[in-house]
C-alpha positions in Angstrom: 49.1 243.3 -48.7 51.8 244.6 -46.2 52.0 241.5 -44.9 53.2 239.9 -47.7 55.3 243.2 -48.1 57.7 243.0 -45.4 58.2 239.1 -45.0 59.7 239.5 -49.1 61.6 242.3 -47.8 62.9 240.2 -44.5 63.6 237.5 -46.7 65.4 238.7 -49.2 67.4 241.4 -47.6 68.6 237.9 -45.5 69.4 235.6 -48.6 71.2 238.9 -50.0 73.5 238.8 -46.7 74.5 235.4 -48.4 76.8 236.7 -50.8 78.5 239.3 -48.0 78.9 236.4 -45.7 80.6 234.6 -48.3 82.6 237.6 -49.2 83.6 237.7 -45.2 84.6 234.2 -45.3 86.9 234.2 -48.9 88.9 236.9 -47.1 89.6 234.7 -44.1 90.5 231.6 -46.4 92.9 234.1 -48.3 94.5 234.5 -45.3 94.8 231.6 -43.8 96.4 230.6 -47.3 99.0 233.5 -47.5 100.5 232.7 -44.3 100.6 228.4 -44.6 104.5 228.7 -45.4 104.7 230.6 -41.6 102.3 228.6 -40.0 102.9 225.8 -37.4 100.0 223.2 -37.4 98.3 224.1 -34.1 97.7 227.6 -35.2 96.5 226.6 -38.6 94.4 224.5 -36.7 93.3 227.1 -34.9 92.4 229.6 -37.8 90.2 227.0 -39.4 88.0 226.3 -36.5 88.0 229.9 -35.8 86.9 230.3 -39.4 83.5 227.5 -39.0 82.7 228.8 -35.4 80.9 232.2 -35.8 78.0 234.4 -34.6 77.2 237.7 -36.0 74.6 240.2 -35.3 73.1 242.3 -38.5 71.5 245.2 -38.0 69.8 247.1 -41.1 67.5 249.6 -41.7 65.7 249.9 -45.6 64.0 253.7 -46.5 61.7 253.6 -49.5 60.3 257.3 -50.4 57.1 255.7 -52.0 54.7 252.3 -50.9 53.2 250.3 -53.4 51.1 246.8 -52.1 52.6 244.5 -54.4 53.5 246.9 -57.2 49.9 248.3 -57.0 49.0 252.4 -56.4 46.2 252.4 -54.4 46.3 255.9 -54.1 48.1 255.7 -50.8 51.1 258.4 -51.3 53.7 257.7 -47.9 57.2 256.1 -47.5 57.9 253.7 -45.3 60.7 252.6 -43.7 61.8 248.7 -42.8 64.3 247.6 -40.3 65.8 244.3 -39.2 67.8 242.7 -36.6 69.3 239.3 -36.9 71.6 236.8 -35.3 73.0 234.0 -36.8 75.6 231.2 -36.2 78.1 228.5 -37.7 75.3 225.8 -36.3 72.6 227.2 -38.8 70.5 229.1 -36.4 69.0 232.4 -36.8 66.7 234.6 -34.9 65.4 238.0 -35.6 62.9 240.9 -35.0 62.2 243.1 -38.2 59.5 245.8 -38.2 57.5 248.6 -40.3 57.1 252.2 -40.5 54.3 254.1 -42.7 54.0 257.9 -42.2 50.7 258.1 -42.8 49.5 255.6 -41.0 47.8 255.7 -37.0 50.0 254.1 -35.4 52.7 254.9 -37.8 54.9 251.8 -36.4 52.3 249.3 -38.0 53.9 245.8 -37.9 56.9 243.8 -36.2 57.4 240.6 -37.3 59.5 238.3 -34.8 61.9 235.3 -36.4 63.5 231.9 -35.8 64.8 229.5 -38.2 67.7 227.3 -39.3 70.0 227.2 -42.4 72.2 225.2 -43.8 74.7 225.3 -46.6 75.3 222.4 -49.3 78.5 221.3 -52.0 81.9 221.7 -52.1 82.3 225.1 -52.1 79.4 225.9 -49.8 77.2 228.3 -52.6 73.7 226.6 -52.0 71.7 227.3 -48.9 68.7 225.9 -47.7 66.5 227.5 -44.7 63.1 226.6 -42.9 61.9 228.8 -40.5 58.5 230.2 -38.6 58.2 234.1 -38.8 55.1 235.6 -35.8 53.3 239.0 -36.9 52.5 241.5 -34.3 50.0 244.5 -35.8 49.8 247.9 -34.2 46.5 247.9 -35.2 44.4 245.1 -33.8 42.0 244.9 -36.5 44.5 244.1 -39.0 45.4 240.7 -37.9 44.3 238.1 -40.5 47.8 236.7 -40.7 49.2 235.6 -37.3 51.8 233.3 -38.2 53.9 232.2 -41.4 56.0 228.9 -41.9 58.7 230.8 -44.2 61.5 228.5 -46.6 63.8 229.3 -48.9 66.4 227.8 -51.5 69.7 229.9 -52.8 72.4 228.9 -55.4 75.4 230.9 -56.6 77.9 230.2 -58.8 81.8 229.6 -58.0 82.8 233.2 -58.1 79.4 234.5 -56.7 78.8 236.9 -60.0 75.6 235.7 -60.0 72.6 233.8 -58.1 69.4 232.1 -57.9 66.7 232.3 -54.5 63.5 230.8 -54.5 61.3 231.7 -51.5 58.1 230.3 -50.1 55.8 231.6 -47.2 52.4 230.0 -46.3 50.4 232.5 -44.0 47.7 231.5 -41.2 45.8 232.9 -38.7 42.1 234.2 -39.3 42.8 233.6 -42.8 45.2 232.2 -44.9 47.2 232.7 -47.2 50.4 231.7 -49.9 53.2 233.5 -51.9 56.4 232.6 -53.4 59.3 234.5 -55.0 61.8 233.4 -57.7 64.3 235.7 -58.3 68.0 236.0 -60.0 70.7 238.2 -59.1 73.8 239.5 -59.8 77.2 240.6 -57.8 79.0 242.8 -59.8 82.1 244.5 -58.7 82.5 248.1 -60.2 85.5 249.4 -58.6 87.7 249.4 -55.4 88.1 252.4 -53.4 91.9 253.2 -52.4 91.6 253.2 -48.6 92.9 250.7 -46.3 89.1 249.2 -45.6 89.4 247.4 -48.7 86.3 249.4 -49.6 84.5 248.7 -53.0 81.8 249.5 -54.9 79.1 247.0 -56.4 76.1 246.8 -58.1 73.3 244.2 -57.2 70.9 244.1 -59.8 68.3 241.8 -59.4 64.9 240.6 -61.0 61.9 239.0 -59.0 58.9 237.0 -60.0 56.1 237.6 -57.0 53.3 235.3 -57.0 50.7 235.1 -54.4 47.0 234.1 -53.0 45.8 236.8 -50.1 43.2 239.2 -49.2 44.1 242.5 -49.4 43.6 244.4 -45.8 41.8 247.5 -46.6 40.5 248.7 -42.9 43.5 251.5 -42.6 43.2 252.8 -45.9 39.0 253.2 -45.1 40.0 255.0 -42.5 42.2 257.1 -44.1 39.2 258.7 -46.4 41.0 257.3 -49.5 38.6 256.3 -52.1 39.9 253.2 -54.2 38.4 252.2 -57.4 36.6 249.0 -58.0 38.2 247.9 -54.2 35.8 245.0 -53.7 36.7 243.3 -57.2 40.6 243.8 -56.8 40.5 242.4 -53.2 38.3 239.0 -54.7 40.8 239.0 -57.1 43.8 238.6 -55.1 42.3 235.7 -53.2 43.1 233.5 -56.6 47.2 232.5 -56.7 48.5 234.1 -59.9 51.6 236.3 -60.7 50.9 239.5 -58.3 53.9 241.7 -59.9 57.5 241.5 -61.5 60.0 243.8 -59.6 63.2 244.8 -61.1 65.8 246.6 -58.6 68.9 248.2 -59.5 70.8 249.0 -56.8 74.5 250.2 -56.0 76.5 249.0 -52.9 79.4 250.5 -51.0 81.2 247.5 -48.8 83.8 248.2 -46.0 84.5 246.6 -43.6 81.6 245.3 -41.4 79.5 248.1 -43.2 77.4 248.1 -46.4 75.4 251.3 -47.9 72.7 251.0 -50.4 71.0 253.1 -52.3 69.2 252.2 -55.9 66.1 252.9 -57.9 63.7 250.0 -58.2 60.9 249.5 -61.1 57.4 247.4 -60.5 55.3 246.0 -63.1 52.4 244.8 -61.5 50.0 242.3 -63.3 46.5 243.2 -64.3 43.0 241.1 -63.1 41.3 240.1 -66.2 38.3 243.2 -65.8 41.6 245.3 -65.8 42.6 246.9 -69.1 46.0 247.9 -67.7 47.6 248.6 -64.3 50.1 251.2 -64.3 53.9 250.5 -63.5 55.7 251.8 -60.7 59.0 252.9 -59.2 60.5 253.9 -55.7 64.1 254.8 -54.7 65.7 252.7 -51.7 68.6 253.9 -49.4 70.0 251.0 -47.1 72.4 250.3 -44.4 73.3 247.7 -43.0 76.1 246.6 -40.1 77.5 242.9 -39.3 79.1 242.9 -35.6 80.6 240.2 -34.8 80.4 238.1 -31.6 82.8 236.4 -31.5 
């Protein structure tokens, strides 16, 4: 289930680099409107083409003290640790390597996942995206290689002010086996406080809710060898072969924005759902630190 771990993380921590793009790109139109009374045309002219030619590089890294497949404990008590590197441009391209780190795993760096796509925004005011993209999975470990390859796309909506958002997410996996899961989840972008420096720094809190569903086998040859002894394991991993609702995640986190720079850090809940010989499954939680940096290349 790492698999389908990390591509929702690469995904979403991309569509949530929407809303700070967007951000990025208001305070360039603000300016570009505060000086029209001083402005001949040609540097106007300027401005705006400077303002739809970009290309950025983001660079984040995501620590989570506890690892849950899916929202599930199977007993496996490590944090990992997920980092990503992107570049995108004005013409809809992006490319990107993004990888992860389990402490108790041999080799500890167990999976980098390798990126290309293209996106494009829709409407007036540029708050719907659409991407299509193929992500390429490279294990550490050679036995756990059922999923080779993923054809990932994805569908965002905000609203006029960007308070608030929609993402829906598909990814159909391939390789020895295969293998589907799609995400709907809604966000908010809520602006707590400005800090008094001359960053422009502020404060915001990103809550968001997701709806995981998902068909695929669950990889069980590093726990085996880890001399972990999961319940019933056979049943649960029949189970997840059968699309369903795999867990609901809830995650409230808090963002500090300046500049080119964003910290995270925020306490997220799961509530995975049980199989049908499963009386209840017990919920989880984890806390996430995250930072991320946007150069630009311009």
């Amino acid at each position: 289930m790492k698999k389908i771990l990390v591509v929702i993380t690469f995904i979403f921590i991309n569509q949530l680099l929407f809303s700070q793009e967007n951000s990025v790109a208001d305070e360039e139109i603000d300016e570009i409107i505060d000086n029209l009374i001083t402005l001949d045309d040609d540097y106007l002219i300027d401005l705006i083409n400077e303002f739809n030619h970009y290309q950025i590089l983001i660079a984040s890294v995501d620590f989570n003290d506890k690892t849950y497949f899916l929202g599930r404990d199977l007993g496996l008590k490590q944090f990992n640790v997920t980092s990503q590197l992107m570049y995108k441009n004005s013409n809809g391209i992006y490319a990107g390597a993004a990888g992860a780190y389990y402490d108790k795993f041999d080799p500890k760096w167990d999976l980098t996942i390798l990126a290309i796509g293209y996106g494009k925004y829709f409407g007036k005011l540029r708050n719907i995206k659409g991407e299509l993209g193929y992500s390429r999975y490279i294990f550490s470990d050679s036995e756990s290689n059922d999923f080779e390859n993923s054809i990932d796309g994805s569908f965002s909506i905000t609203n006029k002010n960007d308070n608030y958002g929609a993402l829906l997410d598909a990814s159909y996996l391939f390789g020895k086996r295969t293998g589907f899961q799609t995400t709907a989840s809604f966000y908010g972008n809520i602006k707590l406080f400005d800090l008094n420096t001359s960053s422009d720094a502020k404060v915001v809190f990103v809550p968001s809710i997701s709806f995981i569903l998902a068909s695929e086998n669950i990889d069980t040859s590093r726990i085996d060898r880890l001399g972990i002894d999961v319940p019933y394991i056979n049943r649960v991993v029949n189970s997840f072969e059968e699309f369903s609702l795999r867990n609901i995640q809830l995650n409230l986190p808090l963002q500090l924005e300046f500049d080119n720079f964003l910290l995270e850090a925020g306490y997220n809940f799961n509530f995975p759902s049980a199989f049908e010989f499963e009386r209840e499954v017990e919920n989880t939680s984890f806390l996430n630190v995250g930072f991320t940096y946007i150069f630009d290349l311009n």
